[in-house]
C-alpha positions in Angstrom: 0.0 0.0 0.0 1.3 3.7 -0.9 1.4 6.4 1.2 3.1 9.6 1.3 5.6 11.0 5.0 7.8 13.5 5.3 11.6 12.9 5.4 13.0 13.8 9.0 16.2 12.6 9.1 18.9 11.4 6.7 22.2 9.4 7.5 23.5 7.9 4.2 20.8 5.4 2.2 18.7 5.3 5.4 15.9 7.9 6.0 13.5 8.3 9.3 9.8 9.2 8.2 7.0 10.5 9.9 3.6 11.6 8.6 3.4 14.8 9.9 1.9 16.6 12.1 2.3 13.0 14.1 5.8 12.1 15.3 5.6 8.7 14.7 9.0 7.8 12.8 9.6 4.7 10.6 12.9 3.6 8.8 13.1 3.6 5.0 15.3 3.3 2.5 15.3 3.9 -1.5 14.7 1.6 -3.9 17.0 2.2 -6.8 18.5 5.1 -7.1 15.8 8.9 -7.5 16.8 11.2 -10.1 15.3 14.4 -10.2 14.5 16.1 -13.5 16.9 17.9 -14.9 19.4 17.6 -11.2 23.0 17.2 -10.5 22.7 17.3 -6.8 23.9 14.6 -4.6 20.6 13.9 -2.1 17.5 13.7 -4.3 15.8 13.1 -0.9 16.7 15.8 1.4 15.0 16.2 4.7 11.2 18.1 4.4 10.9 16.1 1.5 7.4 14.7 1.3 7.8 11.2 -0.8 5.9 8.3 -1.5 6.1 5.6 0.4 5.4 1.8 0.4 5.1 -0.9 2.7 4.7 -4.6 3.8 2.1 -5.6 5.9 3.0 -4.1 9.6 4.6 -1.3 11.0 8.4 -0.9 9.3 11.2 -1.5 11.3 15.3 -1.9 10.5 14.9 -4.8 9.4 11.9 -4.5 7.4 12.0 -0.7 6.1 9.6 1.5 4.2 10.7 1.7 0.9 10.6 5.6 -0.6 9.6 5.3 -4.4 9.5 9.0 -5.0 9.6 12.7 -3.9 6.5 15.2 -4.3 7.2 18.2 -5.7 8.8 20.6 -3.1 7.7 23.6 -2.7 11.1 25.5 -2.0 14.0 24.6 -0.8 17.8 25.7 0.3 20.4 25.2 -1.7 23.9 25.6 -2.3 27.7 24.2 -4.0 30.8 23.4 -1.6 32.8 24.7 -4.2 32.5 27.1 -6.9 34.0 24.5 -9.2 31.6 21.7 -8.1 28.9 20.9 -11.0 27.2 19.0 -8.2 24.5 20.9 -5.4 23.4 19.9 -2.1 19.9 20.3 -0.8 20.2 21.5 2.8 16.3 20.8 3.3 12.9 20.8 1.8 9.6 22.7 2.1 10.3 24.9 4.9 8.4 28.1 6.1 11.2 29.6 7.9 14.9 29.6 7.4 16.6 31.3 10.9 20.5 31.9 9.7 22.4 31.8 12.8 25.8 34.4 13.1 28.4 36.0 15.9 29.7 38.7 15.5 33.3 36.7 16.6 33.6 33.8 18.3 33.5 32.6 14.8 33.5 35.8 13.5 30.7 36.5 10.8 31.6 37.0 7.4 29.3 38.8 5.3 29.3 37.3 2.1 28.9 34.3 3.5 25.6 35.6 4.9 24.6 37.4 2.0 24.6 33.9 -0.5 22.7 32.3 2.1 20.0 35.3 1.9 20.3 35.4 -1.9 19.8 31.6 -1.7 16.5 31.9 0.4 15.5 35.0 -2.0 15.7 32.8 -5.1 14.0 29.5 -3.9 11.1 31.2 -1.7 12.3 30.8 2.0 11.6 33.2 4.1 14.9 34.1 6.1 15.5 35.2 9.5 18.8 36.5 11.0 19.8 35.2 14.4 22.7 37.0 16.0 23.8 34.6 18.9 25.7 34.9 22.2 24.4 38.8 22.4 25.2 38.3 25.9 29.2 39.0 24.8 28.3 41.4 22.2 25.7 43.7 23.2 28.2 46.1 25.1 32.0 45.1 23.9 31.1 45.3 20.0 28.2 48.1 20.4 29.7 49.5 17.0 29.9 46.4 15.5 26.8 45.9 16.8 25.2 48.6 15.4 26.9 48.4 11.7 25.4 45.1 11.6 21.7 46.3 12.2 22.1 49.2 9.6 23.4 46.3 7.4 21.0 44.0 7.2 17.8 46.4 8.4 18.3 48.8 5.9 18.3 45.7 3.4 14.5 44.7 4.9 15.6 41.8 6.7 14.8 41.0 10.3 17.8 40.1 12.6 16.9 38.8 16.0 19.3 38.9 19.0 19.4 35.6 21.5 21.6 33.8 23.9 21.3 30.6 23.9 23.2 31.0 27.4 21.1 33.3 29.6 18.1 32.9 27.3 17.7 36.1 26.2 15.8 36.4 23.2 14.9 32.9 23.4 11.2 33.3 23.8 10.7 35.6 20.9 12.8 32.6 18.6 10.1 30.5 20.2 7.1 31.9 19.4 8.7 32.5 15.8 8.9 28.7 15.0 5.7 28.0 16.6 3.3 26.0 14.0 5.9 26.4 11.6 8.9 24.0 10.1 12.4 25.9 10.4 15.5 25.1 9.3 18.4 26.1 11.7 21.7 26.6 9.3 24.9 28.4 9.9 28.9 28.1 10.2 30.1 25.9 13.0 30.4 27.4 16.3 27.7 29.9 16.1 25.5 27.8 18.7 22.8 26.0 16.2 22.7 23.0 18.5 22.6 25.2 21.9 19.9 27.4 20.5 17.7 24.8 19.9 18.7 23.1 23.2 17.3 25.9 24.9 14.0 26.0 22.9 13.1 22.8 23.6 15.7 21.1 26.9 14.3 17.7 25.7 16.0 17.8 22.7 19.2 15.9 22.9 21.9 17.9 21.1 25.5 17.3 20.9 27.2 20.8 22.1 30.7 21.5 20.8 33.3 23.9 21.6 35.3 26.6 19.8 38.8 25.5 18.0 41.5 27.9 19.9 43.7 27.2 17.1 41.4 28.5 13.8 38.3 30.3 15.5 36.2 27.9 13.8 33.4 25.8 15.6 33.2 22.2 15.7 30.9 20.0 13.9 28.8 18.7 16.0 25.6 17.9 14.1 26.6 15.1 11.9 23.7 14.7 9.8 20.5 16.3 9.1 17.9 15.6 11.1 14.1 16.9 12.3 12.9 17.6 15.8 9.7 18.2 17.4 9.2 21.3 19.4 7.2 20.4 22.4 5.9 23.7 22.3 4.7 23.8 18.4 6.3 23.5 15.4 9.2 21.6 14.0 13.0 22.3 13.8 15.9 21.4 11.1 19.2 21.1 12.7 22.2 21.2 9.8 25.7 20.1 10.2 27.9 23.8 10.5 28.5 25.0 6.8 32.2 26.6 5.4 31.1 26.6 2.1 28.0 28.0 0.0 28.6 28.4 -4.0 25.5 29.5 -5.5 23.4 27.3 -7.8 21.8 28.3 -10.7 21.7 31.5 -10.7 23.0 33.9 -13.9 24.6 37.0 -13.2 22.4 39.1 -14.7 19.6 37.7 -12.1 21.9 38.3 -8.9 20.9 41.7 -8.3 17.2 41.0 -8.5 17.6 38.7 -5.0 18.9 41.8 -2.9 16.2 43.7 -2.1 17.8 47.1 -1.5 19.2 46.9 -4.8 16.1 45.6 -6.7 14.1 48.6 -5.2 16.8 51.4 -6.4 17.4 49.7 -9.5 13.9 51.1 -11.1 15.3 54.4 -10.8 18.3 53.3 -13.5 18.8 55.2 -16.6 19.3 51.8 -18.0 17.4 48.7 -18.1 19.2 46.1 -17.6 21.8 47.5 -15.6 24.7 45.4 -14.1 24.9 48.3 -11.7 28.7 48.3 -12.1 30.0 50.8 -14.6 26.6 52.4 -16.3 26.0 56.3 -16.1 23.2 57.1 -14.6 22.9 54.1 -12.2 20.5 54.5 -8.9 21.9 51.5 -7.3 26.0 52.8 -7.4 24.1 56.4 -6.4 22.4 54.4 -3.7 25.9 53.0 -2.3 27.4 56.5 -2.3 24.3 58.3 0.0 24.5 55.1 2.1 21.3 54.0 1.6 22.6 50.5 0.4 25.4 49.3 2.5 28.9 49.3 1.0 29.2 46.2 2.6 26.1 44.4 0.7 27.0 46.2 -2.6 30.5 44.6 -2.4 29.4 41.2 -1.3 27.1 41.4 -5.0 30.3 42.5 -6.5 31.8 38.7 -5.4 29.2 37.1 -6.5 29.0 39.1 -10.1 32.4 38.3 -10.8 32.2 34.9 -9.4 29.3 33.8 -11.5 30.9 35.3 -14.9 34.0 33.4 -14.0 33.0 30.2 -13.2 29.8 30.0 -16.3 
């Protein structure tokens, strides 16, 4: 008999399912190998994914899995390369209402572009993102200017940036109530406290915790796959292993500048259309840069990704 679950953990050829809003997971695996129209990425199930199912008679177990036969069509999804000269994507997770990007200001130190392809990313395949600046606790007083650049940044840009501490639990209501009825993925460079922030939404999640490498600033991993949890307060949360890479996929570079806001919104004011917003007289965007409307910071972080995406076509 065929049925359809949702994907809520994947660890190599073996899956946990559950059909939603229930939490009541199953093994499967996949028969044969999925390929997805027109795809060169290397999990055609990703977790979120809603497939179809089939079973024997009885409830699956290991020894006796579900078998997944296909995937529904997603409605979005995050994506991204490891390198820019990869031909092959990763799916980081599927059909998700919220994407929260998790950053420090140090203690890994955030690096803008990095931020800015994951918001492009969420721009382009119809995830709604959220900024979540972590341990604010160390930062709120120490880095006030840095602290301050960062919300000019990214609010001037339209997007909402939340701070927490996932250590006095600051902010941690707010995050709460935001993933409340909702599925959220959780994504971000190692270190920046993925697996302690969810920790404190919900203490009955069991997280590994990891500490910060003294010798590179970097995090550790410690969230080895990707895997789906149950809020005991509402809603459902993605946990992702901590990400050092994100190439963009599939986007031209003629497109990139319609996925930041800021730049989109200026750009109608252009003498010309199209505009690359690089050299052209008469440009609103590079007029926008110099009043400081659009942050220098955001401008140069499309500037990367224009000349990245010309090089590597």
């Amino acid at each position: 008999m065929r049925k359809t679950a949702t994907v809520v953990k994947h660890t190599g050829s073996h899956y946990l399912l559950a059909c939603l809003p229930e939490w009541d997971l199953f093994p499967a695996v996949l028969r044969g190998r999925i390929r997805l129209k027109g795809s060169s990425v290397t999990n055609p199930v990703a977790v979120g994914d809603r497939v179809v199912y089939e079973t024997d008679a009885g409830t699956p177990t290991v020894e006796n899995p579900a078998v997944i036969l296909s995937v529904e069509e997603r409605k979005n999804y995050v994506i991204r390369k490891s390198a820019n000269l990869s031909r092959q994507a990763h799916i980081i997770a599927a059909n998700i209402d919220k994407a929260f990007i998790v950053a420090t200001l140090d203690f890994p130190e955030v690096k803008l572009p990095f931020l800015d392809r994951i918001l492009l990313t969420c721009e382009v395949y119809n995830v709604h993102p959220v900024i979540v600046l972590n341990k604010i606790d160390l930062f709120r007083d120490a880095y006030r200017e840095q602290l301050d650049a960062f919300h000019h940044i990214y609010g001037s840009a339209g997007y909402g940036v939340l701070e927490v501490s996932a250590l006095t639990g600051e902010g941690i209501a707010l995050l709460r109530k935001e993933c409340d009825g909702a599925v959220s993925l959780f994504s971000g460079v190692s270190g920046v406290g993925k697996s302690s922030l969810i920790k404190a939404l919900d203490p009955a999640i069991d997280l590994k915790i990891g500490e910060i490498s003294q010798a590179h600033m970097q995090g550790r991993h410690t969230t080895t796959f990707y895997e789906m949890y149950r809020l005991a307060t509402g809603g459902f949360i993605i946990d992702t292993p901590g990400i050092r890479g994100f190439g963009l996929v599939d986007i031209r570079p003629e497109e990139i500048a319609l996925y930041f806001p800021e730049m989109l919104k200026a750009s109608e004011n252009c003498r010309f259309t199209p505009c690359t917003h690089t050299h052209e007289p008469g440009c609103a965007v590079k007029a926008a840069v110099e009043a400081g409307t659009i942050s220098p910071e955001r401008y140069s972080s499309y500037l990367g990704m224009l000349d990245e995406g010309r090089k590597y076509r």
